[in-house]
N, C-alpha and C positions, 0 to 999 in steps of 0.2 A: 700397214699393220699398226696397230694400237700397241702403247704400254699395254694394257690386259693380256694382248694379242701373246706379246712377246715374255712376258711373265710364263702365262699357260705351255709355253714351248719348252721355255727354259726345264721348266717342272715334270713336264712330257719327258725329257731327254735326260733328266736326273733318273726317274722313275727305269724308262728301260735299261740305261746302265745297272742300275745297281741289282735288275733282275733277270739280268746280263753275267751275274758275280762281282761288279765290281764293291770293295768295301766302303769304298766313299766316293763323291759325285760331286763335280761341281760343273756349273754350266753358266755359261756367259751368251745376251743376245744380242746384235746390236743390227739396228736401220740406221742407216745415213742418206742424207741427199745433201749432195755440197752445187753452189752454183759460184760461177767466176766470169767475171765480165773483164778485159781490158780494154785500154783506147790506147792511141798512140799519136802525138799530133792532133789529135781531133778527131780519129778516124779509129772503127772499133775493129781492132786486131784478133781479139778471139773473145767467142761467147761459149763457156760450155755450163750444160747440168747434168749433175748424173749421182744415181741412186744406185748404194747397197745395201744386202741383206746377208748376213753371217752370222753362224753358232757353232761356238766353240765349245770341247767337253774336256775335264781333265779327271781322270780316274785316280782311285787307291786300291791297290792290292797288299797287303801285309803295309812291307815299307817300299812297295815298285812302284812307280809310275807311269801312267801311258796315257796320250795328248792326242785329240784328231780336230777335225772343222770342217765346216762343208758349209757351202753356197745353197745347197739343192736340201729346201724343205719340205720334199716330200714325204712319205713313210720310209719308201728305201732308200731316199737317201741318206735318212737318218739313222735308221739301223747300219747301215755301213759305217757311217760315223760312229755309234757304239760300237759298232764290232773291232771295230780298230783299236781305238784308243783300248780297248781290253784286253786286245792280243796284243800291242804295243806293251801293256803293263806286265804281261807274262815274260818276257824280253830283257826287260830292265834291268840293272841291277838295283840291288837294297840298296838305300840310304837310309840309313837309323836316323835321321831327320825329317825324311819326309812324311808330310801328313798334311789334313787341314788345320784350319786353326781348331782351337777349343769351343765347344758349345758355348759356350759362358763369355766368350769372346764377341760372339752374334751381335750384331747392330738392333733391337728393341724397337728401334722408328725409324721409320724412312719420310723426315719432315720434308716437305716441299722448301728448296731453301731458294727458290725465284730462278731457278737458271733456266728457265723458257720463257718467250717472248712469243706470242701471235703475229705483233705485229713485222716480225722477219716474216714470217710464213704468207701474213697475207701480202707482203709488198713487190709491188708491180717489177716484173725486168726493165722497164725504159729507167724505171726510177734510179733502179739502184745501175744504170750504165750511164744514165744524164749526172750521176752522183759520179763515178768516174772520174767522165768528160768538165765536170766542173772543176774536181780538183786540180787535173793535168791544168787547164785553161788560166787558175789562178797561179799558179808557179809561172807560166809562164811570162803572166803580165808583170812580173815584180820590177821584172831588170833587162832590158835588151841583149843583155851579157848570156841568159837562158836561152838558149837559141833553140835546145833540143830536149827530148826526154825519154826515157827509158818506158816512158807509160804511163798513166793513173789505172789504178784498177778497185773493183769491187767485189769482196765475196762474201757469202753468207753460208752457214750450214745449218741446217737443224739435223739432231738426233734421239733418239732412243735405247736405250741398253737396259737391260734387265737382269738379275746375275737368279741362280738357286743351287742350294748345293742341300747334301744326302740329311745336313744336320735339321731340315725344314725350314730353313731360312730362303725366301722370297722378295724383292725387291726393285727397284727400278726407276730410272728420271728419266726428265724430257730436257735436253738442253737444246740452245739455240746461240746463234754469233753471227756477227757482221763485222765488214771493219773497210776503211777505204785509206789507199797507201797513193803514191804518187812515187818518183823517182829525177827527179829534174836534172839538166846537164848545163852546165857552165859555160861559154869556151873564153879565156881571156889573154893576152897578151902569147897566141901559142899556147898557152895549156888549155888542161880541163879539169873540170871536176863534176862529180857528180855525190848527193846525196840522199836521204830520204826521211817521210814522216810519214805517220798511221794515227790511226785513231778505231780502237777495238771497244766494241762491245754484244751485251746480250740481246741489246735491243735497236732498232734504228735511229732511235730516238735519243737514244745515249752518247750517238755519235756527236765527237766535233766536226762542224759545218765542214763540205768539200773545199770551201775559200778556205779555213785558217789551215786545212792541210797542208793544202797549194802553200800558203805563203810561207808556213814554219819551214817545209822542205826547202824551197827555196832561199829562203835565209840562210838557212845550215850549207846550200849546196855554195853561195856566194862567199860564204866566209874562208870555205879553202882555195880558194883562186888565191897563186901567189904564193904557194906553200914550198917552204924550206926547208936545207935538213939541216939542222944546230950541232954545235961542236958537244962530243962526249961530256957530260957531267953530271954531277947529283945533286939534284934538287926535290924540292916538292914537286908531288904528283896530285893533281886533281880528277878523280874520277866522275866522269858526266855521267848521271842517273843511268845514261842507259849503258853505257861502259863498267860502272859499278855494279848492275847487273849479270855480271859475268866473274866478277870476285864473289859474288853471291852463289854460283853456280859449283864454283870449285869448291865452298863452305860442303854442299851440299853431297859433292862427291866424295869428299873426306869424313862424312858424316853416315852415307850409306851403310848400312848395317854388314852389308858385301863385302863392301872395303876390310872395315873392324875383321871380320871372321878371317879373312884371308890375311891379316896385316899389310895391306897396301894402301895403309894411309897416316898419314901425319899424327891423326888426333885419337887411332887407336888406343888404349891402355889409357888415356889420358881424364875420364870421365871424374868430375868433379874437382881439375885443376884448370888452372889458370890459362887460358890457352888465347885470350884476346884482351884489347884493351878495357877500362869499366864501362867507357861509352859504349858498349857492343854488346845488344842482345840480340838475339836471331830466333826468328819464331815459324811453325810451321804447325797449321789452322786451316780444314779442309772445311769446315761448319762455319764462315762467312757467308751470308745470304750473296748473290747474286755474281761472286767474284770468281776468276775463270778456273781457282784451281778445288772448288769447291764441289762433294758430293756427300749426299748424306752416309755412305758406307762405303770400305777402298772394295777394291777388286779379288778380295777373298770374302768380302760381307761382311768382315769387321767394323765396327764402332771407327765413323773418324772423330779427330778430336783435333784438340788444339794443345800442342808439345812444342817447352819450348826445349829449344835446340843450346843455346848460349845465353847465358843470363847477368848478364855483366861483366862480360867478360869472363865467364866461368864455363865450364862442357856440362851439360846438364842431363842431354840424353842422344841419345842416338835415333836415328831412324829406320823402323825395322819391321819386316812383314812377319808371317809366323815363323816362314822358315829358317830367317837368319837371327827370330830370335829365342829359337828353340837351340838353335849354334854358340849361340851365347851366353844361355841360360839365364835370358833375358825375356818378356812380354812386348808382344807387337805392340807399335804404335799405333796400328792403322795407315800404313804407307804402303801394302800393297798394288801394284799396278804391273798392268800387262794387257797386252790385244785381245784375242778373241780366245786365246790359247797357249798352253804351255804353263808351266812353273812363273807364277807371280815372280816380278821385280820390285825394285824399291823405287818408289816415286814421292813427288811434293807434292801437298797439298798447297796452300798458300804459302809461299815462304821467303818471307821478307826480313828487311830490318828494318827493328825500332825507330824513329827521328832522333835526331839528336838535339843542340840548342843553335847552331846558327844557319843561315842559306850557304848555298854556295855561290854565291855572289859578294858572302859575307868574309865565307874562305879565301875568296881570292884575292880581295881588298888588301890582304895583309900578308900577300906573297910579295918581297921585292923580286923573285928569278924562280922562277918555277914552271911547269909543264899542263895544260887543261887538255887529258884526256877524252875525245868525242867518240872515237874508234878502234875496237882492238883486231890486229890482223893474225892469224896461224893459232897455232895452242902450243907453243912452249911450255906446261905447266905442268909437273910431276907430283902430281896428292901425294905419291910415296914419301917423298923428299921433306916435298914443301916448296921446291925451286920453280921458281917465276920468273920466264920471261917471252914477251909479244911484243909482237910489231905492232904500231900505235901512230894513230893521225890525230891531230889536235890543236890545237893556240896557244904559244908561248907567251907565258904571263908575266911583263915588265912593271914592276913597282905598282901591284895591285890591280892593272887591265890586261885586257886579253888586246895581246899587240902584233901580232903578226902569224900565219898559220905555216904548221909546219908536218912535212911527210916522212916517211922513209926511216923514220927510230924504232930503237926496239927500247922497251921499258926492262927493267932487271930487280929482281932483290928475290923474296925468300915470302910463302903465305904468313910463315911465323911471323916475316917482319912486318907484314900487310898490316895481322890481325892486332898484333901488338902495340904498336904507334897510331891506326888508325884513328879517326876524329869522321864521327857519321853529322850528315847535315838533316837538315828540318824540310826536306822537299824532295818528298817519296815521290817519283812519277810512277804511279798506279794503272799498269796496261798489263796485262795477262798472267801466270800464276805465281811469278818471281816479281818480286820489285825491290828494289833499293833508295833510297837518297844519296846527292851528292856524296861522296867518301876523298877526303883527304888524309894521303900518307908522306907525313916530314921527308924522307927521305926516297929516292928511289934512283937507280945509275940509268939516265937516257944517255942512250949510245946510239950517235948520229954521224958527221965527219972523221 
């Protein structure tokens, strides 16, 4: 099917709902086809591809709601799908909150912002499984020590989504992704270790080579051979970009509009105080041309934008679809997101942080006893609270180097104390809709021996 194809459907199934009785209509359409290649040793472990097709409807009745979907695009199976989701809405109870968003709300253009690629579509299977097979092959040559590995693999999607709902709003992208990961195994003295590296994009061509996959992974996976667990203390904590992208994540959760309305989160009541260090702003930007968490309208057909979240350390706005910010007697952001069906949730568009002024190379120069976290393990972390604490793998950092690796701690303190103390570095690694830089915090209890 075509974008066209799947616009005309959407619009098709707005249309018999609402002459169906439903008061308002909204309709989401989405094709997929995902393909996956792995190798293992050299030897291709699993190949699969596989395509779907689903359309999802969410009704209004006064203030009730009722939600159906269906695979089966035929007439009746689409009328069954109307009929449901309207009998569902007769069922429901009121919510004096539910509705769509406002007319006035509507997204005006639907700019092409690059998130499709041809050249995924047109590319050969050997290629992207000889892509694979190269990366496994490079990890493997780095170090005798790699004896074994969990894979190289390849995968790629292309899709299509279309959304329309009762207000005449019509829309719809074409995105595409690839990306090639490896996983390499260590064995040394008696232990093991194993790590990994990726490389994502919209296009093939975007990608980093199968070799510098192979050998980053492999790098990563040789560094923790020999890892220790350190006696209880408090020192600096250095978070690795992709580790810092998980403080980013709990930002996010205490930010959700959800949260707010319910009070289960740290930084409810808190909008327009101090709530982070001055180095700290946090942004959240779905209109980046070609970037993963980008569309031109969320999943109600609101306007995305670019909102920021933290602005110097300050709370500046929330993130919020209609529903939670009609709860709060507040205007969506445009953070709508959801599947094919059901009551929108709150989601990121891009959502990162700012850079700051040094590397994290530059951080750690000027640690004499500190901790460089690479890996976070469990989710100790309560948004209610604020309370932090994971299990964490990483390199103990003696008089400004990374001196020896160590397993088995758990990291401790407080998001307050994260955000507060934090010091953001200059070296965002940019790979899918979250990213962060280096993040150093002065203080943090690792509890190890």
């Amino acid at each position: 099917m075509t974008l066209d194809d799947l616009k005309e459907l959407a619009q098709t199934v707005v249309r018999r709902a609402t002459e169906a009785g439903a008061e308002g209509a909204e309709c989401t359409v989405s094709d997929s086809t995902d393909f996956s290649a792995k190798v293992r040793m050299g030897e291709l472990e699993k190949l699969q591809q596989a395509g779907s097709t689903g359309v999802g409807l969410r009704v209004i009745t006064g203030r009730k709601m009722g939600a159906s979907y269906t695979s089966d695009l035929t007439r009746d199976g689409i009328d069954r799908m109307v009929r449901s989701a309207v009998d569902l809405a007769s069922f429901t109870t009121e919510d004096p909150h539910a509705g769509m968003p406002d007319e006035g709300e509507m997204a005006t253009s639907t700019a092409d912002l690059g998130l499709y690629s041809d050249g995924v579509a047109q590319l050969d299977s050997e290629v992207k499984i000889d892509s694979a097979r190269r990366a496994e092959a490079a990890a493997l040559a780095v170090d005798p020590r790699i004896s074994n590995s969990e894979g190289g693999s390849f995968e790629s999607n292309l899709g299509l989504r279309a959304f329309a709902n009762s207000h005449g709003f019509c829309g719809g992208w074409r995105a595409s992704s690839c990306s090639i990961s490896v996983v390499p195994v260590a064995k040394w003295d008696g232990g093991m270790e194993r790590d990994y590296w990726y490389t994502l994009s919209r296009d093939y061509a975007g990608l980093d080579s199968p070799e510098y996959v192979g050998q980053r992974a492999a790098e990563r996976t040789l560094r923790r051979l020999g890892a220790v667990k350190v006696e209880t203390q408090k020192v600096p904590v250095v978070f690795e970009q992709r580790a810092a992208r998980t403080l980013l994540g709990h930002v996010f959760e205490a930010v959700d509009g959800r949260s707010i309305y319910r009070e289960s989160s740290f930084l409810a009541g808190k909008l327009g105080e101090k709530v982070a260090s001055e180095g700290i702003t946090i942004i959240d930007d779905a209109t980046i041309p070609g970037m993963f968490g980008s569309q031109p309208f969320d999943d109600e057909g609101v306007r995305t934008r670019r909102t920021v979240v933290i602005e110097r350390g300050i709370l500046k706005n929330y993130l919020l679809n209609s529903y939670a910010a009609r709860k709060l007697g507040m205007r969506t952001t445009g953070n709508a997101s959801r599947g094919l069906t059901g009551n929108a949730g709150v989601g990121i568009g891009n959502f990162f942080i700012e850079p700051g002024a040094r590397s994290g190379a530059e951080m750690i120069s000027g640690i004499r006893n500190g901790f460089f976290v690479t890996e976070l393990i469990g989710n100790g972390v309560n948004t209610v609270t604020g309370d932090y604490s994971r299990g964490a793998v990483g390199i103990w950092i003696r008089d400004g180097e990374l001196a020896f690796a160590v397993s088995e701690v758990t990291i401790a303190g407080t998001l307050q104390e994260i955000l507060a103390g934090a010091e953001i570095g200059n070296d965002p690694e940019i790979r899918g809709s979250m990213w962060s830089p280096t993040i150093l915090v002065p203080e943090m209890t690792v509890s190890g021996k």
